[in-house]
NUTORFI-900280 format. One record per residue (C-alpha): residue in three letters; x, y, z; residue number from 1. Coordinates in steps of 0.5 Angstrom, whole numbers. Layout:
BEGIN
  residu      u      v      w  num
     ALA      X      Y      Z  NUM
...
! end
This chain:
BEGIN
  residu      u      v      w  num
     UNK     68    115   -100    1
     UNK     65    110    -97    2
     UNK     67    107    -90    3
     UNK     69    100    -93    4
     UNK     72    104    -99    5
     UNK     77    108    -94    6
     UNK     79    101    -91    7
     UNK     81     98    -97    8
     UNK     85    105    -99    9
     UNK     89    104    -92   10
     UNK     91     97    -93   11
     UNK     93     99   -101   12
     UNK     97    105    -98   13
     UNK    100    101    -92   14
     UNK    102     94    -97   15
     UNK    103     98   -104   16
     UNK    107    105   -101   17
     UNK    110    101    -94   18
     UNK    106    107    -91   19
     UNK    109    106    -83   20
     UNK    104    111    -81   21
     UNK     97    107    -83   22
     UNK    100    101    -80   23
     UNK     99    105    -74   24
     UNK     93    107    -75   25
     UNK     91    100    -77   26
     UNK     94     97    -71   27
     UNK     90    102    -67   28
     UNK     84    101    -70   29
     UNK     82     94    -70   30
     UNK     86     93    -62   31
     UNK     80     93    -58   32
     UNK     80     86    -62   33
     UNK     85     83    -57   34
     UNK     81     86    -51   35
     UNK     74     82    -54   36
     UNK     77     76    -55   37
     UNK     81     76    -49   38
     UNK     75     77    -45   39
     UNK     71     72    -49   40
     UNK     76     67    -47   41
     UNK     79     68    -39   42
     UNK     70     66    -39   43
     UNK     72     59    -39   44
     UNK     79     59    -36   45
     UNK     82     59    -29   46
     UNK     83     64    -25   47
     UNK     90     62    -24   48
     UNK     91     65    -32   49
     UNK     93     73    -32   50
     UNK     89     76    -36   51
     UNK     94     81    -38   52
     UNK     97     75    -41   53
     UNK     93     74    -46   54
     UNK     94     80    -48   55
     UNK    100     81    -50   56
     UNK     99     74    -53   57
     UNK     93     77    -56   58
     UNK     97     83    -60   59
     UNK    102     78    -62   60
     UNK     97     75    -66   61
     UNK     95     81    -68   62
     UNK    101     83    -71   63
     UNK    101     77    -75   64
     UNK     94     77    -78   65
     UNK     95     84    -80   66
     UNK    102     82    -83   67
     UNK     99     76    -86   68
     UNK     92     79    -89   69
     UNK     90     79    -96   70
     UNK     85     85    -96   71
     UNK     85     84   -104   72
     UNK     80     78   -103   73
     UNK     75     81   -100   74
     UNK     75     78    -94   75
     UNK     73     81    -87   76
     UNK     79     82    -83   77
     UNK     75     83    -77   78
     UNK     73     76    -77   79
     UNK     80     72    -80   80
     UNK     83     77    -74   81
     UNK     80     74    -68   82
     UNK     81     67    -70   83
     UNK     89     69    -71   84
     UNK     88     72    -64   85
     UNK     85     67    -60   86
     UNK     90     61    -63   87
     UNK     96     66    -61   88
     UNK     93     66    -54   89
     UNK     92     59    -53   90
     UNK     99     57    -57   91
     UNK    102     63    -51   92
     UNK     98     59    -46   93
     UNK    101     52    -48   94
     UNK    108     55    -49   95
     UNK    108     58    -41   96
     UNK    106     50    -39   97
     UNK    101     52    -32   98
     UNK     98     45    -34   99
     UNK     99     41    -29  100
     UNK    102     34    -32  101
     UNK     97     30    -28  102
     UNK     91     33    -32  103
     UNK     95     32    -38  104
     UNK     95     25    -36  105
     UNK     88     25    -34  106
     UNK     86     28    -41  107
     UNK     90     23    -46  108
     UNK     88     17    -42  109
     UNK     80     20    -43  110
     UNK     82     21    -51  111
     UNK     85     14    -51  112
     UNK     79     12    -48  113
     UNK     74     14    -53  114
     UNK     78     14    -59  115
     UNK     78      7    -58  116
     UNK     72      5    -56  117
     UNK     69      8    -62  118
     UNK     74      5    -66  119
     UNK     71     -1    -64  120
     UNK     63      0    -63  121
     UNK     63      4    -69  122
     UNK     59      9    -66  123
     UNK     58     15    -60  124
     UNK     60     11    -54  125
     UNK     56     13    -47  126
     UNK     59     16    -41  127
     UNK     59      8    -37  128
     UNK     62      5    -43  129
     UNK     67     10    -42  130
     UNK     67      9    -35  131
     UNK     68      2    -35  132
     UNK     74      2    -41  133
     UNK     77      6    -35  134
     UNK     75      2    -29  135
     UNK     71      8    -25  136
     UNK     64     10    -24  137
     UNK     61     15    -29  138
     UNK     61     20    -22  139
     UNK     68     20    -22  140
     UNK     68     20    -30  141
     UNK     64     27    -30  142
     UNK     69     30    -25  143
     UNK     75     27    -29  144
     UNK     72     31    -35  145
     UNK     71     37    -31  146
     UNK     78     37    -28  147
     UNK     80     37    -36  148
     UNK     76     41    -38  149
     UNK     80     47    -39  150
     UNK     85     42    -44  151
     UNK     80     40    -48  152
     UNK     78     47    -50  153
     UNK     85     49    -51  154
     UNK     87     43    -55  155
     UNK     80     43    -58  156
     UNK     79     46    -65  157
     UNK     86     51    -66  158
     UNK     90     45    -66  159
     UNK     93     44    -72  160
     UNK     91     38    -77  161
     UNK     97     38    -82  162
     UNK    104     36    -80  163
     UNK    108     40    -85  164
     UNK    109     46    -83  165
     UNK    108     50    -89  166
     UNK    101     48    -89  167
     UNK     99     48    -82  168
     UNK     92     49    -81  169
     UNK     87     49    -76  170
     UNK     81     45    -74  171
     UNK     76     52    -74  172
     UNK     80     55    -80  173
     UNK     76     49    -84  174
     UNK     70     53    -82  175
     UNK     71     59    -83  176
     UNK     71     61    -91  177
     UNK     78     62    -92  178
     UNK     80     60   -100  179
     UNK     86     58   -101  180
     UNK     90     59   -108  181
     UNK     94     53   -107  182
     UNK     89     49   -111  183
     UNK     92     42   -108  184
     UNK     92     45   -102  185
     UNK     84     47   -103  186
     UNK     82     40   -104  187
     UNK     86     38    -98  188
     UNK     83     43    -94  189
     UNK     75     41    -96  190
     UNK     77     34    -96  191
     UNK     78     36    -88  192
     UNK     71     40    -89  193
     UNK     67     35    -91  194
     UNK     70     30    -86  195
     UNK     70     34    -80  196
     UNK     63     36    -82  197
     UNK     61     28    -82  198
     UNK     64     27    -75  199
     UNK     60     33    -71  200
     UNK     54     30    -75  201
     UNK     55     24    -71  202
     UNK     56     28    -64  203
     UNK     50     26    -59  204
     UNK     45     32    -60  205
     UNK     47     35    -54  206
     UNK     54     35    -55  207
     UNK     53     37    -62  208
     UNK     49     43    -61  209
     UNK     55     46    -56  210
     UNK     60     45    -61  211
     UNK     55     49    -66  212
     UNK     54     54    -62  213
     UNK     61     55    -59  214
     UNK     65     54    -66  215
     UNK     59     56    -72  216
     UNK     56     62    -67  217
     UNK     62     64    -62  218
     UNK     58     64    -57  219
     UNK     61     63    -50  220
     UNK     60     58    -46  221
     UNK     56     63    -40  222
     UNK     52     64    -47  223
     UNK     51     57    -49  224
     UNK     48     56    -42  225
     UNK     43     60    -42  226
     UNK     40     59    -48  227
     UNK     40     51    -47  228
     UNK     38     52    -40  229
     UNK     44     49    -37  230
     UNK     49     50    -32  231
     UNK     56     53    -35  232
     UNK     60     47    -32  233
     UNK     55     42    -35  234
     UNK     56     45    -42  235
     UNK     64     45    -41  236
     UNK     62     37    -40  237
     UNK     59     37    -46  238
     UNK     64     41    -49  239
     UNK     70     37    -46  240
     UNK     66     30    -49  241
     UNK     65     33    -56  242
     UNK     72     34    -56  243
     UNK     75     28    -54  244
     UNK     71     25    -58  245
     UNK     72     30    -64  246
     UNK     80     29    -64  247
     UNK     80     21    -63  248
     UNK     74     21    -70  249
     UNK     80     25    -73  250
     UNK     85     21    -72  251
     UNK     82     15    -74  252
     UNK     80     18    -80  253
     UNK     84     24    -83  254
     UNK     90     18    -85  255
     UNK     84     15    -91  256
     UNK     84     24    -95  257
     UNK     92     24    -95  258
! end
């Protein structure tokens, strides 16, 4: 029998026969998963951040893809689990609250700042019409994203576009192929496809190729730098930028698709 035929059986064998003992041999088999995926992520967090917490929220989110999984889709799990896992992370992260309210204060006011400017000009704005919006020099515009730019990376793509929770869905799952059954929800889920598509497209280059590389390729920031031969705190700026002005298109735009 062929590996991908035995995994199928294991998954009939659980979900079909409530077998508990290939659930354990599931959840042993894809855990190295967690420890990836944390790896991956502490890359672009402060040290401040144990990793062992991401761990534990990491086999949470793990548990929940393995309950959650529709193996009759023909989908690899692999790929939907590691989404599950980081969003568990990151959601775990945000319910310990670490960041500082000043950062967070920080963080809205640069959002605003782009959302508003790109409402009114109608395009991507440069760093010194932010600035000047803000009344600082681009300098200490550059250092007010890099202080945030651990909150631009955990609000970034894994926050949930939809207010409903039954539909609850993140920005990155609209990148990845995950077919919904719920024909409504289908056409919402691309009608926001297309729509963040547009959006990245009007990215500045630099910007744009980060936001690729990071969301489309997954590759770490470090991984990023070297290939745009950058330094990794100048990628997580245009990470950081990308976002903010990624969130205030989405919120300008996304109430037209409802």
């Amino acid at each position: 029998m062929a590996p991908d035929e035995e995994i199928v059986v294991k998954w009939k064998k659980w979900r079909e026969d409530g077998n508990e003992q290939i659930e354990e041999e599931l959840l042993k088999q894809y855990l190295p998963l967690v420890n990836y995926v944390a790896n991956r992520l502490s890359v672009s967090l402060p040290s401040m951040v144990d990793r062992d917490d991401l761990i534990s929220y990491g086999r949470m989110g793990l548990m929940d893809a393995l309950q959650k999984f529709d193996y009759k889709r023909g989908l690899k799990f692999e790929t939907y689990a590691m989404w599950r896992i980081k969003g568990a992370m990151i959601d775990g992260l945000r319910k310990a609250d670490w960041i500082p309210r000043s950062v967070r204060d920080k963080s809205k006011k640069i959002e605003e700042a782009y959302h508003n400017l790109e409402q009114e000009l109608k395009r991507s704005v440069t760093d010194r019409e932010v600035s000047e919006y803000l009344g600082m020099s681009e300098e200490d515009l550059h250092q007010v994203i890099q202080e945030t730019a651990i909150t631009s990376s955990m609000i970034s793509l894994d926050e949930p576009v939809y207010d409903e929770e039954d539909q609850k869905s993140a920005r990155h799952s609209l990148i990845v192929d995950e077919t919904a059954d719920n024909p409504e929800e289908k056409i919402e889920k691309s009608q926001l496809k297309d729509l963040l598509v547009e959006v990245i497209d009007r990215l500045p280059e630099k910007e744009r190729t980060v936001i690729s590389l990071c969301y489309y390729e997954d590759l770490s920031m470090t991984e990023i730098a070297e290939i745009m031969g950058l330094s990794t705190s100048r990628i997580s700026q245009l990470h950081s930028k990308a976002i903010y002005r990624l969130r205030g298109s989405l919120g300008r735009m996304k109430k037209y698709i409802y």
